[in-house]
DRENTI-704189 format. One line per 10 residues: number of its first residue (from 1); for each residue x, y, z negated of N, C-alpha, C, O. Coordinates in pm, 1 decimal, padded with zeros to 6 digits, m for minus. Each point is the difference from the previous one (the first is absolute). Layout:
NUM) X/Y/Z/X/Y/Z/X/Y/Z/X/Y/Z; ... .
END
This chain:
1) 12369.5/08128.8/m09908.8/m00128.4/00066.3/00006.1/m00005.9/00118.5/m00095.7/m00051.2/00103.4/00043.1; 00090.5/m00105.7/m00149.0/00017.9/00045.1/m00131.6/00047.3/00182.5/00088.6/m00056.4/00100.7/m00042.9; 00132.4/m00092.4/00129.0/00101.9/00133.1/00087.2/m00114.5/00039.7/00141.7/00012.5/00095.4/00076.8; m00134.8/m00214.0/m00074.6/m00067.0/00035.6/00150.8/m00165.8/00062.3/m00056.6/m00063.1/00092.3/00051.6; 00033.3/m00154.3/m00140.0/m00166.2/m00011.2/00000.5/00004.5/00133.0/m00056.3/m00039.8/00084.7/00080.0; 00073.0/m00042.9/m00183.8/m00014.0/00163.6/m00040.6/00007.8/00129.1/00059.8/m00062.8/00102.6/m00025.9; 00160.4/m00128.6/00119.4/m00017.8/00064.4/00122.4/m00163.2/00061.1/00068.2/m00045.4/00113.4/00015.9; m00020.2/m00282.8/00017.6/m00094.9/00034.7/00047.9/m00148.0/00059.2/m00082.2/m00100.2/00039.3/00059.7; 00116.6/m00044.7/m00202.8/m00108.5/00027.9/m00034.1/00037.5/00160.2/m00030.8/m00089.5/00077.3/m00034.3; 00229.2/m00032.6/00049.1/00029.6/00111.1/m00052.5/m00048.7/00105.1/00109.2/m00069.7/00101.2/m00006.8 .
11) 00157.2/m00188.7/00144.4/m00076.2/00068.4/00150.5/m00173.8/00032.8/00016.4/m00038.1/00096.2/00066.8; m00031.6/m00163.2/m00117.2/m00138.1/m00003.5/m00052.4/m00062.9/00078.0/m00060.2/m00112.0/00047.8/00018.0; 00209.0/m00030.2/m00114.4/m00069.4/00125.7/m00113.9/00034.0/00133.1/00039.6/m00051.0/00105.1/m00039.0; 00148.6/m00123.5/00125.9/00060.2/00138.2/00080.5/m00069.3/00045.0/00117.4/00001.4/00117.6/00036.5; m00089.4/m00252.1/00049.7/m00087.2/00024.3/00112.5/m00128.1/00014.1/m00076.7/m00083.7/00060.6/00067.0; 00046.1/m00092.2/m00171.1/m00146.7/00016.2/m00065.0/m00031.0/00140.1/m00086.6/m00113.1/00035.5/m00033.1; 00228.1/00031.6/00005.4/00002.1/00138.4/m00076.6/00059.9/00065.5/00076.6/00077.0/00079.9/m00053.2; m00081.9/m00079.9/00234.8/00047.7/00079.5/00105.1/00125.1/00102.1/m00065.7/m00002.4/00122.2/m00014.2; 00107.8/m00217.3/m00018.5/00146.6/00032.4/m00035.9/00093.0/00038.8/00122.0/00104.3/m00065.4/00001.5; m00116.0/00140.5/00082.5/00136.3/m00032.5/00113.4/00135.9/00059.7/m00035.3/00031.3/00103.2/00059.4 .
21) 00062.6/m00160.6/m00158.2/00081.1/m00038.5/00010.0/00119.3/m00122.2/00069.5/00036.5/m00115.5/m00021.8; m00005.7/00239.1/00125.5/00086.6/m00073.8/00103.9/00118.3/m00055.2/m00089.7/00014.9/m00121.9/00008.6; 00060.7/00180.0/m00082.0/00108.8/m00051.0/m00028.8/m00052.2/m00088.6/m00073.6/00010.2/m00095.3/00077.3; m00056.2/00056.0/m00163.6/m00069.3/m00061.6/m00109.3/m00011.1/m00174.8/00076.9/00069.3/m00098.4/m00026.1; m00182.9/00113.0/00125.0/m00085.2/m00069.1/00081.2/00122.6/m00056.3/00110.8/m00029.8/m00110.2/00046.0; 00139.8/00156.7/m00003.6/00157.9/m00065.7/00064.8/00051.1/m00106.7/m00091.5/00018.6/m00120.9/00013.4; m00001.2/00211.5/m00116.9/00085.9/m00112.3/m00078.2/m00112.0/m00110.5/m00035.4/00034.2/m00118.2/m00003.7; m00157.4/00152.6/m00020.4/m00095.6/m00151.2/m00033.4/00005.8/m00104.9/00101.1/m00016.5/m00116.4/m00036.6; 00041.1/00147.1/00176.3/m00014.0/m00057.2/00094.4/00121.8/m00053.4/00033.2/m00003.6/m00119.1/00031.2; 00094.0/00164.9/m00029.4/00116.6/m00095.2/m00016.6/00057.2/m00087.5/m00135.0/00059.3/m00107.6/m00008.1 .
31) m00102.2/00197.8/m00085.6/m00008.5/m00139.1/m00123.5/m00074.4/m00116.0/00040.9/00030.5/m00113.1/m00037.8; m00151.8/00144.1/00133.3/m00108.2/m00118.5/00037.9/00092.4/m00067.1/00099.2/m00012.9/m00120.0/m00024.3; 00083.3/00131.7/00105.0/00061.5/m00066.0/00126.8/00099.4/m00102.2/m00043.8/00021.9/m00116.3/00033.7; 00043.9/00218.8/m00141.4/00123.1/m00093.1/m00019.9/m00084.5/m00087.3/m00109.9/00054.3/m00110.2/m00006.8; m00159.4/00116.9/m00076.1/m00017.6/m00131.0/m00080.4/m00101.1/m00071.0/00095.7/m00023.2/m00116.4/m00032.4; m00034.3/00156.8/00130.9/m00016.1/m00105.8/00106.5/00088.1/m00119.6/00046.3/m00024.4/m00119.5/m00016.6; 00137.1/00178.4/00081.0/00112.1/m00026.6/00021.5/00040.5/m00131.7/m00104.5/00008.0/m00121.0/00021.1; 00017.1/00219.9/m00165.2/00033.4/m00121.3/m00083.1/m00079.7/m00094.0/m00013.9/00058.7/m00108.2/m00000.9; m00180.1/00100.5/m00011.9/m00104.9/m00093.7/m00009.1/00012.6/m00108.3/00077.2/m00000.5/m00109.9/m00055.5; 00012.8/00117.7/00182.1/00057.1/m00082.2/00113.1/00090.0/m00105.9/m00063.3/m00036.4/m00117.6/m00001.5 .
41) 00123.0/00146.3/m00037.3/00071.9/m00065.3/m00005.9/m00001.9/m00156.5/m00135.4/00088.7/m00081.2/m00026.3; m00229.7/00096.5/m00029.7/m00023.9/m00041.5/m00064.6/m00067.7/m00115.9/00044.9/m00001.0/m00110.9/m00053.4; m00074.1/00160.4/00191.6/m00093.2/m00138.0/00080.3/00059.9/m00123.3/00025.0/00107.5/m00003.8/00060.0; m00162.5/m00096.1/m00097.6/00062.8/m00103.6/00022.6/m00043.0/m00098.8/00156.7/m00088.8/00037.5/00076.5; 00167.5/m00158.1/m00055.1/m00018.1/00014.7/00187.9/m00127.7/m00075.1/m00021.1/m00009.3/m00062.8/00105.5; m00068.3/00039.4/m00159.9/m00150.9/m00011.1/m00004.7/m00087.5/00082.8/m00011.5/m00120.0/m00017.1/00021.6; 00183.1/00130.5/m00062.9/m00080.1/00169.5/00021.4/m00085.5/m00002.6/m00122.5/m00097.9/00074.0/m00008.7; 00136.7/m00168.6/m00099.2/m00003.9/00087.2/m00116.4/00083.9/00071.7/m00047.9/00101.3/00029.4/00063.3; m00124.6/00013.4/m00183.0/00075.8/00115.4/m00085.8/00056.5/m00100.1/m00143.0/m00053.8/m00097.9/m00051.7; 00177.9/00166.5/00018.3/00031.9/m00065.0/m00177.5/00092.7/00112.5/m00008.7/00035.8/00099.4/00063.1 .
51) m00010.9/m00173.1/m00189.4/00087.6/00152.0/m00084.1/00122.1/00006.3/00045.2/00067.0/00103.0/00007.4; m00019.2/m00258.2/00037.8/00090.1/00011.1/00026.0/00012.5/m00083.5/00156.7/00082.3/m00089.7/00018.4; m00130.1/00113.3/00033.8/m00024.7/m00029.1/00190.0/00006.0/m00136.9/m00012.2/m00073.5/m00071.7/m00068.0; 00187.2/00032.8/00154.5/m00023.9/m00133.8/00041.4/00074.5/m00071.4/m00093.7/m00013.1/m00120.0/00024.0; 00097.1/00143.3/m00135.7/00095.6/m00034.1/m00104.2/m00131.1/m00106.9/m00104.8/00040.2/m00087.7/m00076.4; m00201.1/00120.6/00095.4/m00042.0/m00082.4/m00029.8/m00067.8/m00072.6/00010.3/m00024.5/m00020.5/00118.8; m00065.3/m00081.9/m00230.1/m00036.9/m00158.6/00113.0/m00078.3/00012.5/00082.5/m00016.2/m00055.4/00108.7; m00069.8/00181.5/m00195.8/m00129.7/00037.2/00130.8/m00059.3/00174.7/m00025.8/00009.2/00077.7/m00095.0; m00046.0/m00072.4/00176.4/m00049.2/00154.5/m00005.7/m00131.5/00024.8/m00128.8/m00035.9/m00092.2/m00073.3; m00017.2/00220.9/00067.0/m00049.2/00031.2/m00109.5/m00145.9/00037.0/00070.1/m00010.2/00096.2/00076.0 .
61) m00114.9/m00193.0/m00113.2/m00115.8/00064.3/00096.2/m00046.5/00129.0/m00063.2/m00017.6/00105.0/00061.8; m00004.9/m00128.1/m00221.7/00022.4/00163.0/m00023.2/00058.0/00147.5/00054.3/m00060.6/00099.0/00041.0; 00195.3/m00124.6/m00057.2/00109.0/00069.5/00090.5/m00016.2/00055.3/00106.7/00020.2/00120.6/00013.7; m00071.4/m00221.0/00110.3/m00043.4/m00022.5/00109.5/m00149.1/00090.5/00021.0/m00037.7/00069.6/00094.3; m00010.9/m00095.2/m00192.8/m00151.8/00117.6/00015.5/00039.4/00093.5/m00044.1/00024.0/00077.1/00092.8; 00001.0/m00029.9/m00193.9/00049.5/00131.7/m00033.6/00122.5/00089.5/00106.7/00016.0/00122.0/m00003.6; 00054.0/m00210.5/00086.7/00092.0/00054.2/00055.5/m00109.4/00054.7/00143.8/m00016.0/00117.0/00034.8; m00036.4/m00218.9/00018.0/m00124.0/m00006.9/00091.2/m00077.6/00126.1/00027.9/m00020.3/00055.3/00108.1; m00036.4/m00006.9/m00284.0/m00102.2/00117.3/m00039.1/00087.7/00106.0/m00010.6/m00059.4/00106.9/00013.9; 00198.8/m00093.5/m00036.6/00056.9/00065.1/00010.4/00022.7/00109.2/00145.0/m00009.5/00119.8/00026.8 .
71) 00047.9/m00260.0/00046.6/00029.6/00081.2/00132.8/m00115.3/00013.1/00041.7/00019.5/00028.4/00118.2; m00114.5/m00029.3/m00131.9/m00106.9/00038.2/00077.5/m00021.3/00134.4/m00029.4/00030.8/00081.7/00086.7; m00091.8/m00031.0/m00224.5/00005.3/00077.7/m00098.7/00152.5/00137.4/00132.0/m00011.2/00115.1/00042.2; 00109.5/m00206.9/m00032.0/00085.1/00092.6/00073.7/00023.8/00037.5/00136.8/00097.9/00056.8/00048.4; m00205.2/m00098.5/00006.9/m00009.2/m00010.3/00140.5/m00056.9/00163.1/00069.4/00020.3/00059.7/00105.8; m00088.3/m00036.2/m00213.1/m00055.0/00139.2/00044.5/00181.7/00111.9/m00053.3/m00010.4/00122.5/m00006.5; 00074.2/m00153.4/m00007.0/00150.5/00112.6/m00049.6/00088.6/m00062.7/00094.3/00060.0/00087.6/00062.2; m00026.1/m00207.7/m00025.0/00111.7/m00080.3/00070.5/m00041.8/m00072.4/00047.9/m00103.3/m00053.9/m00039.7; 00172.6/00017.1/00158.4/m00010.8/m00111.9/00067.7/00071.3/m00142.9/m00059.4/00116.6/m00024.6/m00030.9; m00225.9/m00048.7/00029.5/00033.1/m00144.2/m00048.3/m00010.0/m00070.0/00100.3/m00086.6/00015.8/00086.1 .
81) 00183.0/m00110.7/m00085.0/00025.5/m00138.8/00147.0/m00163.2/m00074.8/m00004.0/m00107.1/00039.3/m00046.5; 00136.5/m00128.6/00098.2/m00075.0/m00100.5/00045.6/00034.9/m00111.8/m00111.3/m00030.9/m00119.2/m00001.0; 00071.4/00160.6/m00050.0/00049.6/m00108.8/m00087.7/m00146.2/m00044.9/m00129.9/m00019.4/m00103.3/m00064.0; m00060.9/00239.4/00069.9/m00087.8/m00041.0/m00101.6/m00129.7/m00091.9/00082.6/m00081.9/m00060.2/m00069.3; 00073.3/00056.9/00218.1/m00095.2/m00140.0/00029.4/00057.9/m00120.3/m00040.7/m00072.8/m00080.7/m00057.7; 00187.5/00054.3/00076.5/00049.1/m00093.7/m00031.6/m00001.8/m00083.0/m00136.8/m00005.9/m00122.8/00004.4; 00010.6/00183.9/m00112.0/m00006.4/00035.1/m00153.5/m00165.1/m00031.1/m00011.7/m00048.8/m00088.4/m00070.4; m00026.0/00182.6/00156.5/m00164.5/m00007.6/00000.6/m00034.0/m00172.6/m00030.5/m00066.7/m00054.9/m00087.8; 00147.3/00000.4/00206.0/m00047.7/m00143.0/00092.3/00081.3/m00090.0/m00122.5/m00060.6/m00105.6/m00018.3; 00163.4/00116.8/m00056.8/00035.4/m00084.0/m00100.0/m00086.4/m00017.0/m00070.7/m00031.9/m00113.6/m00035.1 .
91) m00056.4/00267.8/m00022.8/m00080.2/00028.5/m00161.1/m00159.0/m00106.5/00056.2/m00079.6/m00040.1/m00084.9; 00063.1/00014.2/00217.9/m00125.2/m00043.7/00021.6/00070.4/m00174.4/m00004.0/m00040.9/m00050.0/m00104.8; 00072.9/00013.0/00132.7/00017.3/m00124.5/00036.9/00044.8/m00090.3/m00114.3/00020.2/m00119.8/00020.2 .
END
């Protein structure tokens, strides 16, 4: 998260002080993809999140919301799967 979330508040401050920097605003967006990307790989097959995926006993509900608010937060720059209803339907139950 630490390589994804800064991204988006940086994209933010760049859409809120009408910045258009293209080159700038490329590379944010693929820094965002690929720590998307990495993030993934962190879900565990219960569709929580941990630091270290499925290596432990159980996922992190913290983790899991913050990762949650995250992608949402990134939905307006990238496309995020379907993967965050899923995640939704864990955090309620």
């Amino acid at each position: 998260m630490i390589n994804f979330v800064p991204n988006i508040f940086i994209l933010r401050f760049l859409d809120t002080t009408k910045q258009n920097i293209s080159e700038t605003r490329t590379k944010l967006l693929n820094f965002m993809n690929a720590g998307y990307r990495r993030e993934l790989l962190y879900r565990r097959t219960d569709g929580s999140y941990s630091a270290f995926g499925n290596a432990d006993d159980s996922g992190s509900t913290w983790l899991t919301a913050f990762v949650l608010k995250s992608f949402q937060q990134a939905l307006q720059y990238i496309q995020v799967s379907k993967y965050i209803a899923s995640t939704r339907v864990l955090l309620y139950s």
